[in-house]
MIDODREN-947593 format. One record per residue (C-alpha): x, y, z; residue in three letters. Coordinates in steps of 0.5 Angstrom, whole numbers, padded with zeros to 4 digits, always signed. Each point is the difference from the previous one (the first is absolute). Example, Ala and Ser with C-alpha at 12.3 -4.5 7.8 and 13.67 -1.06 7.14 Angstrom:
+0025-0009+0016ALA+0002+0007-0002SER
END
This chain:
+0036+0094+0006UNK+0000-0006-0005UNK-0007+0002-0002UNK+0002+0006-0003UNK+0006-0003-0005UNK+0000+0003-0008UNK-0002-0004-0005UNK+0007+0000-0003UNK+0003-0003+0007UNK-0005-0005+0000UNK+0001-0003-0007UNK+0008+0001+0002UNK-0002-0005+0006UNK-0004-0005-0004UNK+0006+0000-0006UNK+0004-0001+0006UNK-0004-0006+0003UNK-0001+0004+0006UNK-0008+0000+0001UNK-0003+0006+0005UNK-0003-0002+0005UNK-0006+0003-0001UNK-0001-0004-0006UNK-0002-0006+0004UNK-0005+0004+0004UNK-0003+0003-0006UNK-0001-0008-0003UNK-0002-0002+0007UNK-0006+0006-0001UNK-0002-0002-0006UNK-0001-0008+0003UNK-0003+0002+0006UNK-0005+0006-0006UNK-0002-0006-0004UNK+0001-0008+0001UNK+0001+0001+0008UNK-0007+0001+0001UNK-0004-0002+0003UNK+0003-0001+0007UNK+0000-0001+0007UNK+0005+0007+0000UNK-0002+0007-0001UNK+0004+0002-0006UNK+0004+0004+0006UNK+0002-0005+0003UNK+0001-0005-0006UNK+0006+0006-0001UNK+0003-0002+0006UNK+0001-0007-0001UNK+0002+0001-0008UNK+0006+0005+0003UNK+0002-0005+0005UNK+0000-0005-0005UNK+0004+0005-0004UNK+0005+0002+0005UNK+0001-0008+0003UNK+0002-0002-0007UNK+0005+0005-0001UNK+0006-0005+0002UNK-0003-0005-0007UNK-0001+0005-0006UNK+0002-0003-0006UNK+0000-0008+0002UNK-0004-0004-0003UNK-0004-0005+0004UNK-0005-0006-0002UNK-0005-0003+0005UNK-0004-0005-0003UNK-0008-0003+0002UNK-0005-0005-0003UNK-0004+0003-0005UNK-0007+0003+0002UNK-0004+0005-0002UNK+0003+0005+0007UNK+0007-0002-0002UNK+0000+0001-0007UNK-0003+0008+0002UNK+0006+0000+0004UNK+0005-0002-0005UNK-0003+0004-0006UNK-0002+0007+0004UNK+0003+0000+0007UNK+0007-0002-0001UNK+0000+0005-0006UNK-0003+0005+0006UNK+0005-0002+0005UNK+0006+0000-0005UNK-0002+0007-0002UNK+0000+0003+0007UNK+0005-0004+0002UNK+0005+0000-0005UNK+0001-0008+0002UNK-0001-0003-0006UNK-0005-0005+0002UNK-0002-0007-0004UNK-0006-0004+0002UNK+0000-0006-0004UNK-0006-0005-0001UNK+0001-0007+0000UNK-0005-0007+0002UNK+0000-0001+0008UNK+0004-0007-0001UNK+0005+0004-0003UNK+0000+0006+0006UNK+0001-0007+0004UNK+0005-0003-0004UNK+0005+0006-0001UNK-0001+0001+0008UNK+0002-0006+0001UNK+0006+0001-0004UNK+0002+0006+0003UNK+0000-0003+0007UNK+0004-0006-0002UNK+0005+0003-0003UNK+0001+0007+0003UNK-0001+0003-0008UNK-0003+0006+0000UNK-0006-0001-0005UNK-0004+0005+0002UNK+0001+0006+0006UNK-0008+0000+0003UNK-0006-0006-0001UNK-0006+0000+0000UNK-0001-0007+0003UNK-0006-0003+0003UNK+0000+0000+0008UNK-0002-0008-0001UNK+0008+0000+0000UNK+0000+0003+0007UNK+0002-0007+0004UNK+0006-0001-0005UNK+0002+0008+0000UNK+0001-0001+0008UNK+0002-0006+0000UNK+0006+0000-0005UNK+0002+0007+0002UNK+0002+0004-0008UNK-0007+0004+0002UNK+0003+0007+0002UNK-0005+0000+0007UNK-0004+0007-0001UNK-0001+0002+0007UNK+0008+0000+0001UNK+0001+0004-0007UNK-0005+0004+0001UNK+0003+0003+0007UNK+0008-0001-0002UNK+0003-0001-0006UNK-0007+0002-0004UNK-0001+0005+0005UNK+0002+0006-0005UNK-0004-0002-0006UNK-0006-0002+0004UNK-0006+0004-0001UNK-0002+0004+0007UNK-0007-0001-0003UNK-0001-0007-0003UNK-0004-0002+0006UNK+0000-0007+0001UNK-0005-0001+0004UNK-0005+0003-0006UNK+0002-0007-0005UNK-0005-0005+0002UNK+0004-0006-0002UNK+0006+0001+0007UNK-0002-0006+0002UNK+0001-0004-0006UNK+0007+0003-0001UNK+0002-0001+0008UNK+0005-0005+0002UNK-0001-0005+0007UNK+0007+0005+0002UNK-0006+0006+0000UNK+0003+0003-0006UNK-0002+0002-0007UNK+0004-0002-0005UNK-0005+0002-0007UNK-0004+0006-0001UNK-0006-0002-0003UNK+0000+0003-0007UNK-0007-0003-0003UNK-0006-0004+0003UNK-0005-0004-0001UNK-0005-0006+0003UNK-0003-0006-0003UNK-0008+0000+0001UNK-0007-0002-0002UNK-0003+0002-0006UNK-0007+0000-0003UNK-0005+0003-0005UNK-0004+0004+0005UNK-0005+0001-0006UNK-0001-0007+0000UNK-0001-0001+0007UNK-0004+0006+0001UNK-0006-0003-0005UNK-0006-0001+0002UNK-0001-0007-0003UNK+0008-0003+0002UNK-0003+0002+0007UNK-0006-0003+0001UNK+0002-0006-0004UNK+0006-0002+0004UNK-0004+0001+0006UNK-0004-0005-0002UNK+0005-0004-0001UNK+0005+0000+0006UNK-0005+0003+0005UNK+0005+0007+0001UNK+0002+0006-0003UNK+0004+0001-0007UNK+0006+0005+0003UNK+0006+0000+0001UNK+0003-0006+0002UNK+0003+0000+0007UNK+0002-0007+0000UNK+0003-0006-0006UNK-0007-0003+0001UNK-0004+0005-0002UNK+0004+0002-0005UNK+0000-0007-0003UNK-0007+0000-0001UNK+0000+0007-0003UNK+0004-0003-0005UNK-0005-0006-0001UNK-0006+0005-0001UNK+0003+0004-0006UNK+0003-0005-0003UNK-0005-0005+0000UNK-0007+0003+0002UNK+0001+0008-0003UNK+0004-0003-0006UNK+0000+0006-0005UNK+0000+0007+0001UNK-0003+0005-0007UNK+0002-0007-0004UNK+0006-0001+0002UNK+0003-0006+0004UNK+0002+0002+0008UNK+0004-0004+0004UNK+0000+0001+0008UNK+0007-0001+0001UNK+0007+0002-0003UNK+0007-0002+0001UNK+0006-0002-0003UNK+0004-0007-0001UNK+0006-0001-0004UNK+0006-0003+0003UNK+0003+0007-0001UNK+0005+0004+0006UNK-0006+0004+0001UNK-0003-0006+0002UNK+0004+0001+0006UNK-0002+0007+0001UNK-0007-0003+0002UNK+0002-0003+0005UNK+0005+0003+0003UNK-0005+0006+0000UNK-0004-0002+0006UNK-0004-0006-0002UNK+0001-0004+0005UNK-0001+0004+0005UNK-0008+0002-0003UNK+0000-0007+0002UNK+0001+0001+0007UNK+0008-0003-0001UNK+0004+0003+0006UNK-0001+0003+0005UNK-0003+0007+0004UNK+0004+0006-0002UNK+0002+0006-0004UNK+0003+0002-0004UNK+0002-0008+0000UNK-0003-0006+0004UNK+0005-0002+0007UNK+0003-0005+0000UNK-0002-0002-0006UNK-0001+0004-0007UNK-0005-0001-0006UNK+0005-0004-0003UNK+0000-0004+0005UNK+0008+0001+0002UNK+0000-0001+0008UNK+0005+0006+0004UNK+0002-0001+0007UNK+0003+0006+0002UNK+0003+0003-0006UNK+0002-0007-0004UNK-0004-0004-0004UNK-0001-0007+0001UNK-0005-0004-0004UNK-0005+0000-0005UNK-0002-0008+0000UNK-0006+0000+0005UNK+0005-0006+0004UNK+0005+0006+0001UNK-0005+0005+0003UNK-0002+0004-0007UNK-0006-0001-0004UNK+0002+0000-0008UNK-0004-0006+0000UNK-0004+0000+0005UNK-0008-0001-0001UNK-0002+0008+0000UNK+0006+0000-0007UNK-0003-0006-0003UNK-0007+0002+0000UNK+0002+0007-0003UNK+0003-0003-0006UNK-0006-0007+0000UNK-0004+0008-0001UNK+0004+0003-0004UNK+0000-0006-0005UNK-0008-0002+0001UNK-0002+0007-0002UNK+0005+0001-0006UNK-0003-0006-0003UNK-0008+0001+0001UNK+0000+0007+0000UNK+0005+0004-0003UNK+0000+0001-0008UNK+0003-0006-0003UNK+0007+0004-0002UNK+0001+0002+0007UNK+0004-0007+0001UNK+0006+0002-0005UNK+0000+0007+0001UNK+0006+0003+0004UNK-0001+0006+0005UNK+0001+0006-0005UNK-0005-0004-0005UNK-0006+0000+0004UNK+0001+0007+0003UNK-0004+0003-0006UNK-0006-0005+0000UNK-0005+0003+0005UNK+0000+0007-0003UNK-0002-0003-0007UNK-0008-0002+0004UNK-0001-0008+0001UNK+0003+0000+0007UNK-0005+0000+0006UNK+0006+0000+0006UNK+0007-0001+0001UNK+0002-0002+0008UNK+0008+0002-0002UNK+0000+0006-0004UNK+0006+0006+0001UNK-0002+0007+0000UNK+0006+0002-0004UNK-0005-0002-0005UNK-0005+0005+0001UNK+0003+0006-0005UNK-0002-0005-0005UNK-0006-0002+0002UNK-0003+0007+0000UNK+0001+0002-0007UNK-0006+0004-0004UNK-0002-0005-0005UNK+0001-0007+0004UNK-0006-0004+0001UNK+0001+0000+0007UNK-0001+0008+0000UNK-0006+0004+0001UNK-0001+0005-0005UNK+0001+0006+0005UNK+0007-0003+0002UNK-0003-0004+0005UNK+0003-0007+0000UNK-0006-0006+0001UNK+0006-0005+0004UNK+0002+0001+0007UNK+0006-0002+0005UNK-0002-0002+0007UNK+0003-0004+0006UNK+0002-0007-0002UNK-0003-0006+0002UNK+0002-0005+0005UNK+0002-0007+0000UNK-0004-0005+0005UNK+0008+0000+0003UNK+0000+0007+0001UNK+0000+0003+0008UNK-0002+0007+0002UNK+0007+0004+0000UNK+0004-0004-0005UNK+0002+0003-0006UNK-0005+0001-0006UNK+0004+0001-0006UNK+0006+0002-0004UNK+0003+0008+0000UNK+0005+0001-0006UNK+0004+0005+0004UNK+0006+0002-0006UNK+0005+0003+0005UNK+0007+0005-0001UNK+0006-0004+0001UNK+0007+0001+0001UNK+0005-0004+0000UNK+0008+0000+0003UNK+0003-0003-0006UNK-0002+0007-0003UNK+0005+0006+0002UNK-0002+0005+0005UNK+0000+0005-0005UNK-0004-0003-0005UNK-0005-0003+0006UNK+0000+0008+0002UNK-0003+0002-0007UNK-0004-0005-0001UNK-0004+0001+0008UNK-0001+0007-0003UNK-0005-0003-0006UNK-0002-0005+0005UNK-0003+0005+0004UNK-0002+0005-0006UNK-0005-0006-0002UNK-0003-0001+0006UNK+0000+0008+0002UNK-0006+0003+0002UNK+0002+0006-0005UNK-0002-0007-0005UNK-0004-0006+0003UNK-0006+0003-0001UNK+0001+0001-0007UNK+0002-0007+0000UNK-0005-0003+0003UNK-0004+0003-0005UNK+0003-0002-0005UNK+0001-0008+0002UNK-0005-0001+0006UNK+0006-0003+0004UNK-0001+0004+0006UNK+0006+0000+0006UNK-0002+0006+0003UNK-0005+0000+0006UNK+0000+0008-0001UNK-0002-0002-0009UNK-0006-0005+0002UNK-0003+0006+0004UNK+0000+0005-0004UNK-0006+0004-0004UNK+0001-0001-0006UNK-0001-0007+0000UNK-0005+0001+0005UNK-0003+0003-0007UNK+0003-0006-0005UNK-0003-0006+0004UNK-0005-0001-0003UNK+0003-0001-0007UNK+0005-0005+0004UNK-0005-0006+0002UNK+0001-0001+0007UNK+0009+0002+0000UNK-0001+0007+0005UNK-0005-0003+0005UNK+0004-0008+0000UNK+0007+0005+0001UNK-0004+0004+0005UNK-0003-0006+0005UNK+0002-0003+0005UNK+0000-0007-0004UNK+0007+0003-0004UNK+0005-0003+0005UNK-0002-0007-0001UNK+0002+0000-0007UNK+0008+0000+0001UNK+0006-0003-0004UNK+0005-0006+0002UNK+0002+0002+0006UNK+0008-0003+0004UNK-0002-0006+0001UNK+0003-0001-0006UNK+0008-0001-0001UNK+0001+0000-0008UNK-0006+0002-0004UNK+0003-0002-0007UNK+0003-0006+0002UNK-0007-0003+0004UNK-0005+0005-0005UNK+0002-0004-0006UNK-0001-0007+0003UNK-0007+0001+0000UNK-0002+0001-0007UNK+0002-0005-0001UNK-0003-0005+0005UNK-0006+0003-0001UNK+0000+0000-0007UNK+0000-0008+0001UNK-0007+0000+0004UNK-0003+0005-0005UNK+0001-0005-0006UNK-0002-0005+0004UNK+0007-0004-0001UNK+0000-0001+0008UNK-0006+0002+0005UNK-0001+0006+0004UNK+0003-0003+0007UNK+0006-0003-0005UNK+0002+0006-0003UNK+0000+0004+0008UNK+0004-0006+0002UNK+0005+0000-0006UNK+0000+0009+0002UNK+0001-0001+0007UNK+0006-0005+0000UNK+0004+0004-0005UNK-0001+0007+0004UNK+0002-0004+0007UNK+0007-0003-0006UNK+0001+0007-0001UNK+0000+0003+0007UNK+0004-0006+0002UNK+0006+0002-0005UNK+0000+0006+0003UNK-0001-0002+0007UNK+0007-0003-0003UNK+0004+0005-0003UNK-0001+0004+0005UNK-0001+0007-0004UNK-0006+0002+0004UNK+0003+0001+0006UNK-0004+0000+0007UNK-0006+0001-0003UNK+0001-0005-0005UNK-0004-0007-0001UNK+0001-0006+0005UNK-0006-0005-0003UNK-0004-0004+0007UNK+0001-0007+0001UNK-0006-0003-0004UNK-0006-0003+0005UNK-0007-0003-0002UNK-0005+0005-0003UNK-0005-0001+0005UNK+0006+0002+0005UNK+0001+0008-0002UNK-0008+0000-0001UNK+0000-0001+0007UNK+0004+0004+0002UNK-0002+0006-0004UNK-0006-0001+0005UNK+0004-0001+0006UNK+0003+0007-0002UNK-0005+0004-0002UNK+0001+0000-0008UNK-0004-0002-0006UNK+0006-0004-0004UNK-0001-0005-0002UNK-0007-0002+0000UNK-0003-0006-0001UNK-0004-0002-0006UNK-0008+0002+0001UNK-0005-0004+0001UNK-0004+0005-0005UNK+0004+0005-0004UNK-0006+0003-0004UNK-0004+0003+0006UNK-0005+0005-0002UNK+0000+0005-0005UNK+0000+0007+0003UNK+0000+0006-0004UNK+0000+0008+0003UNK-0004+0005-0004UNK+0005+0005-0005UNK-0003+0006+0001UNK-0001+0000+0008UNK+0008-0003+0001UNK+0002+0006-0003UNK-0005+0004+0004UNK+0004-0003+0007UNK+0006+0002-0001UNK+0003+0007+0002UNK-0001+0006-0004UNK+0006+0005+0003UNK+0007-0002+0002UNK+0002-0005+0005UNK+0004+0004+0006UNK+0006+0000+0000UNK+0001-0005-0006UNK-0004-0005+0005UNK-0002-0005-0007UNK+0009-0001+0000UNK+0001-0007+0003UNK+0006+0002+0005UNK+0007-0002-0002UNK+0002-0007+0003UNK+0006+0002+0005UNK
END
């Protein structure tokens, strides 16, 4: 009888700090009624869930909790909109900070090593699977969720609906992150300009096969000459066939780190990773990583990395504008929405809600934009079943150093955020998709052709070949920064490409060493292989069916291929995979 409470009554239980429990109800009604929608729920069933949320956090009203994540157009929806949403029909005070990544990465580190509480959950990119494994300060989700978590565990959260399970999941069979935001590194392309009548007919004379999507680095290459040096200009302006960015920078690293090497054939088969070796060219055998240095069996300096780094410096000179080489990575993002770009082969989706504003040169006048995103190409390296590209997964993570109270109110919001009461919305809002159930639902359907190739690349087969560092990789801080570092070396000229993979291969094999010494890792931890001639590991690569290392090409420019856009996009399937058939199975 609650519902039925005078309104003297109830301004006494506010005056006295006691909030009816219909209260929470009403502002969940409210939510669901204006921001929630649309969703993959019925608002019925957006009630039901909102109800559950309000019950489970009973125990937790009145805390002040604080969670923090890197600052991306999702997450910024999340810290000014939903954290006000969860904190209104929670009644748990929610504080979502915003900071720059190296920062979410620095602090998390902090808190690892100290055992200080900073913050009570994290959005940390699923890049630090292999080091949340490893040091064991990562709560293992699937263990929480069915034990101590178990109470505050949304019966409707469905993990199987998230399409980055694979990226958060442990050799152990566990997950230990939930993907909160995703989004994929692709290929980008002035679908205007490629589609002109006199652009085709003269790249066809001149390179002998059809201007379209570039299906490999050769194609891609030429493409980058045709619009740079033959077409020239574009309405008056000068054009450029290609775009990057070069300045010895942390976010250089990211450009690397991102699965360049494996768009060059580094590696070997397999995803979400290549087994035994990673697109960073570490080796693991069973769960211990071994080596970078091709003379220990890994593949950071082999010859598929060197050529992708000879590549990505020979087109940053001849192709791309003049002030790419000293931009850093949040600099050049902006560069092709202003018109002078042809193409860019290493262009994040998340920058797609910038590039669809009325008003850009890059826009139709009826909304539609005149850019496309497509596959990326792929190296002269690169072998059918390996990975092709790098897919940032920000994922929820909760640490033991933070008491199991606060962890409880923080798993709340983390699973509020990435509720099917609101991830619709959210994707929406920051097209970063991490439901399968979002991906398919009509409204997009209806909003595809605005977006320029994100709903049909999400829906396809190809999407599961774009995937995030994977558990290969023991420490990503200490390892991500060696390689700015070391690559900034060769993108100033100051050592040649082979050098620089040189220089980064030695230290990543310094830093397993020191921890294969200290021990801190336990059994899953680094133990470095004895080093043995290059020429031994590329044999027994072959001997063993694997790819990595490979020996250095005759050739590396073989001839260009290219697909037609509009009838890649016509081969993929229209309606929804079967039982989430396009999710790569979690690695036991």
């Amino acid at each position: 009888m609650r519902g039925h409470l005078t309104a003297t009554a109830t301004a006494v239980a506010l005056v006295l700090g006691v909030v009816p429990a219909f209260a929470d109800m009403d502002a969940a009604k409210r939510w669901v009624d204006s921001e929630f929608q649309p969703s993959t729920l019925s608002k019925g069933e957006q009630m039901k869930e909102m109800e559950w949320f309000v019950k489970a956090a009973e125990p937790f009203k009145g805390m002040e909790i604080n969670v923090v994540s890197e600052t991306i157009t999702t997450h910024e929806y999340e810290s000014k909109t939903l954290a006000k949403a969860f904190s209104e029909i929670t009644g748990i005070k929610l504080t979502h900070d915003l900071i720059q990544e190296g920062d979410v990465v620095e602090k998390i580190q902090t808190q690892m090593q100290s055992g200080k509480n900073i913050y009570d959950a994290w959005v940390n990119d699923s890049d630090l699977i292999g080091t949340h494994f490893r040091y064991k300060q990562a709560i293992d989700l699937t263990d929480w969720m069915a034990k101590d978590g178990k109470d505050v565990t949304l019966p409707t959260l469905d993990i199987d609906d998230f399409i980055g399970k694979s990226f958060t999941t442990a050799p152990d069979g566990h997950l230990y992150q939930l993907p909160d935001q995703q989004f994929a590194n692709l290929y980008w392309f002035r679908y205007d300009w490629f589609t002109d009548p006199k652009n085709k007919e003269a790249f066809k004379a001149k390179y002998g096969y059809d201007l379209g999507v570039p299906v490999n680095w050769s194609a891609y290459e030429d493409i980058a000459e045709f619009f740079t040096n033959d077409v020239k200009e574009v309405n008056g302006q000068k054009i450029f066939g290609h775009m990057d960015y070069g300045k010895k920078d942390p976010s250089l690293g990211w450009r690397f780190t991102d699965a360049w090497l494996s768009m060059a054939g580094n590696g070997d088969k397999g995803l979400p990773n290549g087994k035994p070796v990673d697109e960073w060219g570490i080796r693991m055998e069973g769960c211990n990583p071994v080596g970078s240095s091709v003379t220990r069996g890994g593949d950071t300096n082999g010859a598929a990395s060197v050529y992708s780094i000879v590549k990505y410096i020979d087109w940053m000179k001849k192709y791309a504008p003049p002030q790419a080489n000293g931009m850093t990575f949040s600099e050049s993002g902006p560069v092709p929405a202003q018109g002078q770009i042809a193409q860019q082969i290493f262009w994040y989706t998340a920058f797609t809600a910038d590039m669809v504003k009325a008003g850009l040169p890059v826009v139709n006048a009826d909304g539609t934009p005149k850019w496309r995103m497509a596959p990326s190409p792929h190296g002269s390296y690169w072998k059918d079943g390996m990975k092709l590209g790098y897919q940032d997964a920000g994922s929820w993570t909760l640490l033991k150093s933070t008491p199991v109270d606060r962890r409880k109110a923080a798993w709340l919001y983390a699973q509020f955020v990435t509720s099917k009461s609101v991830s619709l919305k959210k994707s929406h809002v920051g097209l970063t998709f991490i439901r399968e159930s979002d991906i398919w639902d009509k409204s997009f359907t209806d909003r595809a052709s605005k977006l320029g190739g994100l709903v049909e690349f999400y829906r396809s087969p190809a999407r599961v070949q774009w995937t995030p560092t994977g558990i290969n990789i023991p420490d990503y801080p200490k390892l991500a920064q060696l390689w700015w570092q070391n690559i900034g070396d060769a993108s100033s000229g100051a050592k040649t490409p082979q050098e620089a993979m040189d220089a980064l291969a030695a230290a990543q094999d310094q830093v397993l060493g020191r921890l294969e010494r200290a021990g801190v890792q336990g059994e899953c931890g680094p133990k470095l292989n004895k080093e043995e001639t290059a020429q031994y590991w590329i044999d027994k690569a072959k001997a063993d069916g694997n790819i990595a290392p490979q020996a250095k090409l005759a050739d590396e420019k073989p001839k260009g291929e290219t697909v037609d856009y509009d009838t890649l996009i016509k081969s993929w399937p229209a309606t929804p995979p079967n039982a989430r058939a396009s999710t790569p199975a979690v690695a036991k």
